[in-house]
C-alpha positions in Angstrom: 68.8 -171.0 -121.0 67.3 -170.1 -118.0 63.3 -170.4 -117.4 61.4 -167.8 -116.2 59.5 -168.0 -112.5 55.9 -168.7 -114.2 57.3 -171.1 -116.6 59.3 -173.5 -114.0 55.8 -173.4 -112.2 54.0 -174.3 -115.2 56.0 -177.0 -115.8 55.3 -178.3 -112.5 52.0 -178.2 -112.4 51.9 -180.0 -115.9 53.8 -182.7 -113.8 51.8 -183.1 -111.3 48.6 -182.4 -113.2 49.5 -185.8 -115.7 49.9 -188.1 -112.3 46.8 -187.5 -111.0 45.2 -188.1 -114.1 46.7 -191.6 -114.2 46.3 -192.1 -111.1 42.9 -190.8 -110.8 41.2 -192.5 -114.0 43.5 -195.4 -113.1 41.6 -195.9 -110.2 38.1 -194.6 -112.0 39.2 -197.4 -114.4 39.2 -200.2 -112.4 36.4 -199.3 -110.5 34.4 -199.2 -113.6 35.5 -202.4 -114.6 35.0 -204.0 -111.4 31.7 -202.8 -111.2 30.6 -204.1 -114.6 32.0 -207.8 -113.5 30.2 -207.5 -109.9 26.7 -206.5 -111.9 27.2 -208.5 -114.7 27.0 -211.5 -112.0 24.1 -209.9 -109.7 22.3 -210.1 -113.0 22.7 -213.4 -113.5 21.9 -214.4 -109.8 19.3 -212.6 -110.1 17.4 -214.1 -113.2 18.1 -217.8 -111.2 16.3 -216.7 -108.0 13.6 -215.2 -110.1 13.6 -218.7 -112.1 13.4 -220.8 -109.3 10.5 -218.3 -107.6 8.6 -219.3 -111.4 9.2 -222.7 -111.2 8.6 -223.1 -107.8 5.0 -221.2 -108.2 4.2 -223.2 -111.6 4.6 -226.3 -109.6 2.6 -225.2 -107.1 -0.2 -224.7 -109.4 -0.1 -227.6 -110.8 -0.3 -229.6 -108.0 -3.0 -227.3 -106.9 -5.1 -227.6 -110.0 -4.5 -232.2 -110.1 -6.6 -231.4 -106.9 -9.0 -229.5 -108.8 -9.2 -231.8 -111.9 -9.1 -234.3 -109.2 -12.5 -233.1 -108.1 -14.0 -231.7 -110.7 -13.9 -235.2 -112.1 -15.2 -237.1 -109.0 -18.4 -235.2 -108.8 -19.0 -235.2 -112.6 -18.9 -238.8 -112.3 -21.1 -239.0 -109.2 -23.4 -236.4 -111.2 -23.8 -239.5 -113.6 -24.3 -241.6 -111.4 -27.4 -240.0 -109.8 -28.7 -239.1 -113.5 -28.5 -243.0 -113.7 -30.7 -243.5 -110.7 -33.1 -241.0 -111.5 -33.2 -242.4 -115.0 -33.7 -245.8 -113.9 -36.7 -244.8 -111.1 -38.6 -242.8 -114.2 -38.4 -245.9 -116.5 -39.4 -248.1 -113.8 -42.6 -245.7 -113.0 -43.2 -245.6 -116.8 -42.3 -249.2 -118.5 -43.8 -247.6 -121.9 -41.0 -245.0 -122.0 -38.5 -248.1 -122.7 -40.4 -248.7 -126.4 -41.0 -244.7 -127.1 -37.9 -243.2 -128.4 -39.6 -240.1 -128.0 -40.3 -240.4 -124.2 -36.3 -241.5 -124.1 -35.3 -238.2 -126.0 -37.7 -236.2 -123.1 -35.9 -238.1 -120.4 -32.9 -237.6 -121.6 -33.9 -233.8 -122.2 -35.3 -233.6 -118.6 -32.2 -234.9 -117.1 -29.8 -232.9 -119.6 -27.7 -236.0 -120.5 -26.8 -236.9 -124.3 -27.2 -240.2 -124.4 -30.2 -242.9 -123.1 -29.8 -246.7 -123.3 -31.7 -249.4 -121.8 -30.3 -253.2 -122.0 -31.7 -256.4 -121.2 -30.4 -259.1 -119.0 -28.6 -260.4 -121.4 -26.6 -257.1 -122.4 -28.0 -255.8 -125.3 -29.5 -252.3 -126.1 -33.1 -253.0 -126.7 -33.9 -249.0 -126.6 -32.4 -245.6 -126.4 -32.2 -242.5 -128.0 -29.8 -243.4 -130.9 -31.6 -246.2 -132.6 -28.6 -247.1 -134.6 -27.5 -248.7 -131.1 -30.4 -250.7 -130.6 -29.2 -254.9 -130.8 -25.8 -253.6 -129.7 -24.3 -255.4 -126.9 -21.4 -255.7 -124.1 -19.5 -257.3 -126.3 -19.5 -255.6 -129.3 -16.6 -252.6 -128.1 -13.8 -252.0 -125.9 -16.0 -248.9 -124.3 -18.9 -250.6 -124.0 -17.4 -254.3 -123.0 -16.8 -252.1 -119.6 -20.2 -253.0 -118.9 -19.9 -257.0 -119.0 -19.8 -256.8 -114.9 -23.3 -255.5 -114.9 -24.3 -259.1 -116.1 -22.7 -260.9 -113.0 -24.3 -258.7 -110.5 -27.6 -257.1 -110.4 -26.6 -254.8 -107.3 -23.8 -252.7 -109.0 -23.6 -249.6 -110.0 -20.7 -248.6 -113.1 -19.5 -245.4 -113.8 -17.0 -245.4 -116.5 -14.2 -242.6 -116.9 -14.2 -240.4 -120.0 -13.6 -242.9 -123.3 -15.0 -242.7 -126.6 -18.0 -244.3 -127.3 -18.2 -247.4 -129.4 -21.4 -246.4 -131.9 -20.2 -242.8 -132.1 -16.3 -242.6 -131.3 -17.5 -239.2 -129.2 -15.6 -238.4 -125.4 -18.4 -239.7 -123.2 -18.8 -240.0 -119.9 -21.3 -243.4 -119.0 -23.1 -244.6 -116.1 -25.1 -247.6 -115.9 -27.3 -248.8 -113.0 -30.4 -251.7 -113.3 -33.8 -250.8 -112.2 -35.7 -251.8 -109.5 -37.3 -254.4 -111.3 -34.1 -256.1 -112.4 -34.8 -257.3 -115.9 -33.0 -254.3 -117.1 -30.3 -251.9 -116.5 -29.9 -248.2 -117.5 -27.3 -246.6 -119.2 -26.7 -242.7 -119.4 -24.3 -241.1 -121.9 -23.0 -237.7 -120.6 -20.5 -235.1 -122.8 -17.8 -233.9 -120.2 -17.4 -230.8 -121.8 -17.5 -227.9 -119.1 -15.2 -230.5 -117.1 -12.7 -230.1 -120.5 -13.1 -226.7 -120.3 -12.0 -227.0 -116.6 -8.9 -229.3 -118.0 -8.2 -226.7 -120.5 -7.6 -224.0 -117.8 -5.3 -226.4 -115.5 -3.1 -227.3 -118.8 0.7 -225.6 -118.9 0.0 -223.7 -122.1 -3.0 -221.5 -119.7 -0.7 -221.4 -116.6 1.9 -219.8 -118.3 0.0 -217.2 -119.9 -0.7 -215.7 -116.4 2.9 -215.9 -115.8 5.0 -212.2 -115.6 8.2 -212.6 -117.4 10.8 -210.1 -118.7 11.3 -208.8 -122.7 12.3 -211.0 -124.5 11.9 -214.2 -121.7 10.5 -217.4 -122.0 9.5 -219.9 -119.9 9.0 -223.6 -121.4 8.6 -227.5 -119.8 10.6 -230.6 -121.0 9.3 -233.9 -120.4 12.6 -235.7 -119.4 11.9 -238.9 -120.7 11.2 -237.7 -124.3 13.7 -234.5 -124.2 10.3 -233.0 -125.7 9.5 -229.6 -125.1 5.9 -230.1 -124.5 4.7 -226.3 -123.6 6.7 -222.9 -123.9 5.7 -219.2 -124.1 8.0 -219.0 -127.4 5.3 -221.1 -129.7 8.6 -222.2 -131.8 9.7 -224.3 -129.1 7.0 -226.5 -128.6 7.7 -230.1 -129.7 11.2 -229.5 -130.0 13.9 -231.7 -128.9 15.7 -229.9 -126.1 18.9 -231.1 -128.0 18.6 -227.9 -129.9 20.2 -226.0 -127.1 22.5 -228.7 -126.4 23.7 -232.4 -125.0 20.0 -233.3 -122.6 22.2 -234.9 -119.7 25.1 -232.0 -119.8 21.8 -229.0 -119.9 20.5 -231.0 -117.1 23.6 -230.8 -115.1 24.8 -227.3 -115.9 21.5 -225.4 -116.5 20.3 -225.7 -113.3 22.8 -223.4 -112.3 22.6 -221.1 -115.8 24.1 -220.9 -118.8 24.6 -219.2 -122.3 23.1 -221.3 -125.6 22.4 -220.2 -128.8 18.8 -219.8 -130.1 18.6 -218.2 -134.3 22.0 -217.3 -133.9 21.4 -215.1 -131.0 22.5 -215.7 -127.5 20.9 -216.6 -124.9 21.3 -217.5 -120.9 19.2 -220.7 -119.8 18.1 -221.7 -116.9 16.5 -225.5 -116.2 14.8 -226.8 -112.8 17.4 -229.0 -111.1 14.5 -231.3 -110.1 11.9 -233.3 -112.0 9.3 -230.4 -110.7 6.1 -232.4 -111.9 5.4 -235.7 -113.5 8.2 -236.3 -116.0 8.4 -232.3 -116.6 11.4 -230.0 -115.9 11.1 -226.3 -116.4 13.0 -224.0 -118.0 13.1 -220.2 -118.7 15.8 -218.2 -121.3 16.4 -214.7 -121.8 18.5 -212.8 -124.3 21.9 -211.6 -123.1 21.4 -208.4 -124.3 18.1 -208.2 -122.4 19.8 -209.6 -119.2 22.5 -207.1 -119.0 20.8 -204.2 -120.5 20.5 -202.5 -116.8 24.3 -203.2 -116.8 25.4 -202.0 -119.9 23.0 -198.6 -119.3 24.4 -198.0 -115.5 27.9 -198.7 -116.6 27.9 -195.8 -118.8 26.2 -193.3 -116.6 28.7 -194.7 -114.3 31.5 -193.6 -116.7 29.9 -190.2 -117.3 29.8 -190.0 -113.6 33.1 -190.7 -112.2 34.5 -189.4 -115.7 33.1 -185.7 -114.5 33.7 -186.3 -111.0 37.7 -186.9 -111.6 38.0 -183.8 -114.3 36.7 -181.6 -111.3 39.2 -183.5 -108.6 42.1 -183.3 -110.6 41.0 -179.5 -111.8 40.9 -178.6 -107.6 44.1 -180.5 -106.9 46.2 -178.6 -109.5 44.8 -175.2 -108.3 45.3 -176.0 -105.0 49.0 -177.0 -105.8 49.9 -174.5 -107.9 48.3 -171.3 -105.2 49.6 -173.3 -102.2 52.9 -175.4 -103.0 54.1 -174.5 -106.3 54.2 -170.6 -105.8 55.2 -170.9 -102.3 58.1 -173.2 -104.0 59.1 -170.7 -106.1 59.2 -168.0 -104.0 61.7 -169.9 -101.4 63.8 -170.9 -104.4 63.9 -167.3 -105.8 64.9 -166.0 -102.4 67.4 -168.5 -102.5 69.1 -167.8 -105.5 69.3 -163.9 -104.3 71.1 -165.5 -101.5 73.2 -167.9 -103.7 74.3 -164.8 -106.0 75.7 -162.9 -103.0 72.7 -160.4 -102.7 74.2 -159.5 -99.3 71.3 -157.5 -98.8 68.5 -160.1 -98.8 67.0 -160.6 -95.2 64.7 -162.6 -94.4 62.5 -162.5 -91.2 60.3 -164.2 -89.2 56.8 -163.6 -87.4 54.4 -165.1 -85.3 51.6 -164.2 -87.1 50.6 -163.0 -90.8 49.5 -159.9 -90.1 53.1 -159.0 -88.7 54.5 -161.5 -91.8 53.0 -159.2 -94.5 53.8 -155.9 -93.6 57.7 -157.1 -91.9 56.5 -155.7 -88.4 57.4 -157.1 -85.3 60.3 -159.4 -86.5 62.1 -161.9 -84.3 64.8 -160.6 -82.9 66.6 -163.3 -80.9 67.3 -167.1 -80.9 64.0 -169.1 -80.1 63.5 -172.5 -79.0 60.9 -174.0 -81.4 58.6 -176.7 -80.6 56.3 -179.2 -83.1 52.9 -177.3 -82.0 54.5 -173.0 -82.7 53.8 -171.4 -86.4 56.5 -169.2 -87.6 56.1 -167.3 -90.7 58.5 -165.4 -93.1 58.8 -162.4 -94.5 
């Protein structure tokens, strides 16, 4: 049966309507696809330059604060050393203070140390503030045995490095220097603690806490000779063998340029220094997956939405456009030629050089032109 005008048109335009769509969301599809590869692996890149910025500026601190400890521990220990002298000069002044362990408790007060001793040539505690020291000597202790030199030479001055004393088993710090007189030397006992509470600041557990990391990101150290994780952000880490993520020499080797592990079933994308950064310590930082690509995943689907929209509105236009400015236009020269085809002797059709003339059949074109590629002609 024959179709009508409007529904050979139709058709056509249902044709051509269904190749653009595959064509266009064809295209929208593999842009979307190749844009979710592309960010997938900026991502990525992304978390190992921001790694390596972290570890870079966690080594950096710690080689800033062994310069502080460093220090800090140099002129606490010439601190005792003067406390010795001064010590030593008092008693000298005073001889009585060496029987009074109540002048000895003042000195010590007066001089804000812990701990007074005063031995005898032959290197034994003969007064002090702890009389459970007295008769004590040089070789009665690893700590105190330190102080055997101070027999052989009457001109030196000792100042120990902290160590647990040998009467009390407290961290002490201990200088020793004899007095002017020579028949005796004193010794001061000093408690480092500020200087611990110093230590306690330059330690990785109080660097990493001023370090800015993403949700659900963690940053840890493993000391590569004991595959120990020493310190982490994530508490449950610490002391854990770094085998729990995986064969030490192969994380080594392929962390350092990332890599998915598993952590409580979950999974995760690691990242470890490539160099031993400080000491024996490498340091490593994880993230969750779904944390990583969560940016991705979100502008992938406004991405969608986006282009999704973007082609229903291009493909809408193109089909309108067709159907107003080909299809009808196609269907009108084939209707004309069918009247022609069906003998419809008295179908003319004429030509214009312009629409005005076109539309209302004035002015028609009478005899033969020459046409050229740049000349409109229109028909009526």
């Amino acid at each position: 049966y024959a179709l009508s005008k409007k529904a050979r048109g139709s058709i056509v335009n249902k044709i051509l309507r269904n190749r653009l769509f595959i064509v266009i969301f064809g295209f929208v599809a593999f842009s979307v696809a190749l844009n979710f590869v592309l960010q997938r692996f900026i991502a990525r890149d992304n978390f190992l330059e921001s790694s390596r910025a972290i570890f870079s500026e966690v080594t950096h601190m710690l080689h800033t604060n062994d310069e502080v400890i460093a220090t800090v521990k140099r002129n606490f220990k010439e601190n005792c050393r003067l406390r010795a002298r001064i010590a030593a000069a008092l008693i000298e002044n005073d001889r009585s203070i060496i029987e009074s362990q109540a002048k000895l408790i003042e000195l010590a007060d007066l001089l804000k140390v812990d701990e007074v001793h005063i031995f005898d040539e032959s290197g034994t505690i003969i007064g002090g503030t702890i009389p459970r020291a007295y008769g004590m000597t040089v070789f009665d202790g690893e700590q105190i045995g330190l102080f055997k030199d101070m027999l052989h030479r009457k001109d030196v001055e000792l100042v120990q490095d902290f160590a647990a004393s040998t009467g009390q088993g407290k961290v002490m710090q201990y200088a020793a220097v004899w007095m002017p007189c020579k028949e005796h030397f004193v010794q001061i006992g000093r408690s480092p603690r500020w200087v611990m509470e110093v230590l306690k600041d330059t330690e990785l557990p109080k660097i990493f806490e001023d370090i800015v990391l993403d949700v659900d990101a963690y940053i840890f150290a493993v000391d590569v000779t004991t595959n120990k994780i020493v310190a982490s952000t994530k508490k449950v880490l610490e002391n854990k063998d770094i085998s729990y993520f995986g064969t030490p020499s192969d994380l080594y080797k392929e962390a350092s340029k990332g890599m998915k592990v598993a952590h409580n079933n979950e999974e995760y994308y690691l990242v470890i220094s490539s160099d031993v950064l400080h000491g024996n310590l490498k340091l490593g930082k994880l993230i969750k997956t779904s944390n990583l690509y969560k940016d991705v995943n979100k502008d992938t689907v406004i991405l969608i939405f986006y282009l999704g929209l973007a082609a229903i509105v291009v493909i809408g236009a193109i089909s309108r456009y067709l159907k107003y400015y080909v299809i009808d236009d196609i269907e009108a020269v084939n209707g004309d030629l069918k009247e022609i085809t069906n003998g419809n002797l008295n179908f003319v059709v004429t030509y214009h050089t312009n629409t005005n003339d076109a539309i209302s059949g004035a002015s028609p074109i009478a005899a033969p032109q020459i046409v050229n590629t740049t000349s409109i002609y229109y028909y009526s």
